[in-house]
VMD Tcl script that draws the C-alpha trace (Angstrom):
set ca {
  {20.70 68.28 -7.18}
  {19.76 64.87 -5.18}
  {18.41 62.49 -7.46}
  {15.49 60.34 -6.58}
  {17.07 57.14 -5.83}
  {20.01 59.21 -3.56}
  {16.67 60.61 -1.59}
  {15.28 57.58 -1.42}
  {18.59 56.61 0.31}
  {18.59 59.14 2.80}
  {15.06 58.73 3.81}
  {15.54 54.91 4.33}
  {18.44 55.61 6.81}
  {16.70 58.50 8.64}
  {13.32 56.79 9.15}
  {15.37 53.64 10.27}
  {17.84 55.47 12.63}
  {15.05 58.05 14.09}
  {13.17 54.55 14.83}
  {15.95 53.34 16.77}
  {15.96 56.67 18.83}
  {11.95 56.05 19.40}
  {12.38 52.31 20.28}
  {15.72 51.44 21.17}
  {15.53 52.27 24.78}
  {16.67 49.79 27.08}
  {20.54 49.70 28.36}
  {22.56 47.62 26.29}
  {24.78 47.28 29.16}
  {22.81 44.87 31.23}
  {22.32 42.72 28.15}
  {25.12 42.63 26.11}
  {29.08 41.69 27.60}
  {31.14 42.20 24.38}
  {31.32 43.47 20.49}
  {29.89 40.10 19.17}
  {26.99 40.26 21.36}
  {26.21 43.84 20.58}
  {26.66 42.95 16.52}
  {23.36 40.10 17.42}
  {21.59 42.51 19.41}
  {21.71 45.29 16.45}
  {20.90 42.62 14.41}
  {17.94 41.71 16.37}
  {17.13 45.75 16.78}
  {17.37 46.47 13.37}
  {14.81 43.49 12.55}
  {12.22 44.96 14.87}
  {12.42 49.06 14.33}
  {12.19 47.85 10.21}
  {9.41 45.72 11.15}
  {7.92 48.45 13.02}
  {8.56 51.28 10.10}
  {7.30 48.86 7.32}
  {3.68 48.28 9.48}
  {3.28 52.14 10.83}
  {4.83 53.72 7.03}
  {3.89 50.65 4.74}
  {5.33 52.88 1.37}
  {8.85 52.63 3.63}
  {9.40 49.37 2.04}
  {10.52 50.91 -1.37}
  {13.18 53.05 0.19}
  {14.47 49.84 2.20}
  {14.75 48.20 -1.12}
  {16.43 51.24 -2.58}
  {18.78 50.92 0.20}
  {19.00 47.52 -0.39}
  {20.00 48.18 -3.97}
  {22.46 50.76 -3.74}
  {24.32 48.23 -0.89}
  {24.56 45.52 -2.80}
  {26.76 48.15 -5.62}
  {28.88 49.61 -3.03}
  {29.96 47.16 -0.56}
  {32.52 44.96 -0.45}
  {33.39 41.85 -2.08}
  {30.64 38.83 -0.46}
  {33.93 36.93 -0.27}
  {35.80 39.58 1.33}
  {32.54 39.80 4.26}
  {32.96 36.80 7.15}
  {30.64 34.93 7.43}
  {29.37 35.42 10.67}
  {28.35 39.08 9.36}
  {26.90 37.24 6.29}
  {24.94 35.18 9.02}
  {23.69 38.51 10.72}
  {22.96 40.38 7.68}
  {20.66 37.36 6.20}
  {18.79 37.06 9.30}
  {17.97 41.04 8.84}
  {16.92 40.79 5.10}
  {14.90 37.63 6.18}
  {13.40 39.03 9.25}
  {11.86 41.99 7.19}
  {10.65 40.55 4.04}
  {13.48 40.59 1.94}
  {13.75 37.03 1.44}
  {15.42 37.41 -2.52}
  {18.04 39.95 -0.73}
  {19.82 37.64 1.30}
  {23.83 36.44 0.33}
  {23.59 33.49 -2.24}
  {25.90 31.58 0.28}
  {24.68 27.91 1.29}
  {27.38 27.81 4.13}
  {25.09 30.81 5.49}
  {21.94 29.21 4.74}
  {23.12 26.01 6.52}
  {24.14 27.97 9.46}
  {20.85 29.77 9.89}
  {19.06 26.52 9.50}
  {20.62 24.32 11.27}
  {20.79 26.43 14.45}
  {17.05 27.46 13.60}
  {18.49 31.20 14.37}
  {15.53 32.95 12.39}
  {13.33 31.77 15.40}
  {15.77 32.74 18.18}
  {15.94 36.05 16.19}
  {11.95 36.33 16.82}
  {12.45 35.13 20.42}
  {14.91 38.30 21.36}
  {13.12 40.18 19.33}
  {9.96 39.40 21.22}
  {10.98 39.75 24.02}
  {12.36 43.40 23.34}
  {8.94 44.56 22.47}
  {7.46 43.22 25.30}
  {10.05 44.78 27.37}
  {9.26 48.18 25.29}
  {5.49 47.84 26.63}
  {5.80 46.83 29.85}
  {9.53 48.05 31.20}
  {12.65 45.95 31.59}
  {12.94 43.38 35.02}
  {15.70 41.81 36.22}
  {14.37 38.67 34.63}
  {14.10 40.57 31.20}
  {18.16 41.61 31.57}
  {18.69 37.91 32.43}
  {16.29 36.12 29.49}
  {17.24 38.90 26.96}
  {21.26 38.02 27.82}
  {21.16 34.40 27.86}
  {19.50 34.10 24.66}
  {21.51 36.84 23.19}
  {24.88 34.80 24.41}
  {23.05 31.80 22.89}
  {22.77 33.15 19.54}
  {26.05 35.11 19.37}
  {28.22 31.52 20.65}
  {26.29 30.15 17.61}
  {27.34 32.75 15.17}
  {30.69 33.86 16.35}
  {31.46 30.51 17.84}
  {32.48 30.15 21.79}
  {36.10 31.67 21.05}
  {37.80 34.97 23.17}
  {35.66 37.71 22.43}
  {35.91 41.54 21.82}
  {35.55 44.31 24.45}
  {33.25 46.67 24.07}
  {34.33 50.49 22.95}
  {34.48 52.26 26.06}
  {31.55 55.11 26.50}
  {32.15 58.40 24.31}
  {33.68 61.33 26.36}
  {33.78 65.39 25.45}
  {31.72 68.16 25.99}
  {27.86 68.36 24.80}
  {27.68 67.77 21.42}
  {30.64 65.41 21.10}
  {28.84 62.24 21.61}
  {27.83 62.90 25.35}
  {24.31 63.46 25.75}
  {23.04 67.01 27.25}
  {22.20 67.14 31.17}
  {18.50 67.29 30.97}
  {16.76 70.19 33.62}
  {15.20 69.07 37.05}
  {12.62 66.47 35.98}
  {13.48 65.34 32.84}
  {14.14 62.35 31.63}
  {16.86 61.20 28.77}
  {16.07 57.96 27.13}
  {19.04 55.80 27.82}
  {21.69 58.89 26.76}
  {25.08 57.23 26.53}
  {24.08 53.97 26.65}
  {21.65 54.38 23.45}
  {25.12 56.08 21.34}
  {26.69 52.21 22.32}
  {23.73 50.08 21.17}
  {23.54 50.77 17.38}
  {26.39 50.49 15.50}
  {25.16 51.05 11.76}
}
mol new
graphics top color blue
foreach p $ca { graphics top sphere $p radius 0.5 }
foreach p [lrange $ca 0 end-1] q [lrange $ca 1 end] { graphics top cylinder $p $q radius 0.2 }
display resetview
């Protein structure tokens, strides 16, 4: 039988992912050029939806923290973890509250501060909702991607970068989505399996 804590678990990562699939629905392909840039923009994505979970289902917060919890005894090694995911996964636990969560690493702290990345965190993020309420421009794509670029040369540094996966393939079912009937609408399809990553 599930215990209480390993429901806890489960209802933190379906309430966060099912928020991604409500919110989340933009083309990551206009914005985002590579793996490092898609690593900030989940970053920035996973600030938001939390932020958005935590003000519509304020009791969420405990199962977050459960989450939290149970990461922190089953992940690797903080020395084995680079720090540029360090960097990423700080500015999530401090962009939702979680300020006593965060690595106990001053290189990351210095980072963070010094680039004053919590704010250009806000700024994407931002600018995503206002995107969400009002619908993506040409000028969104081109604000959203510059500052996304911005952040990730900070993080990751300016050197080669790392393609991005190429699109899932297969029948329905297998990671395509499902051809929707004469005047229906999918919300991003593919591109929405390529934007969130964990």
């Amino acid at each position: 039988f599930p215990t209480r804590r390993s429901s806890d678990l489960v209802i933190a990562l379906v309430l966060h992912e099912a928020a991604h699939i409500a919110k989340s629905q933009f083309n990551t392909q206009k914005i985002v050029s590579n793996q490092e840039e898609m690593n900030v923009l989940n970053a920035v994505e996973d600030v938001r939806v939390d932020n958005h979970n935590m003000g519509y289902l304020p009791r969420i917060r405990d199962f977050y923290k459960a989450l939290i919890e149970w990461e922190k005894e089953h992940k690797t090694d903080p020395a084995k973890i680079p720090i540029e995911h360090k960097v990423l996964c700080d500015l999530i636990r401090l962009g939702t509250g979680f300020y006593n969560d965060t690595f106990t690493d001053p290189k990351v702290s210095k980072i963070i501060d010094d680039n004053d990345l919590n704010s250009k965190l806000g700024n994407i993020k931002n600018w995503l909702d206002r995107i969400e309420y009002s619908g993506f421009t040409d000028n969104d794509n081109k604000e959203v991607k510059t500052r996304i670029k911005e952040m990730t040369d900070i993080i990751f540094g300016k050197s080669k970068r790392t393609p991005m996966p190429p699109p899932p393939t297969g029948e329905e079912g297998e990671g395509t989505p499902a051809t929707p009937a004469s005047g229906d609408s999918v919300s991003n399809g593919q591109e929405r399996s390529e934007e969130h990553t964990s």
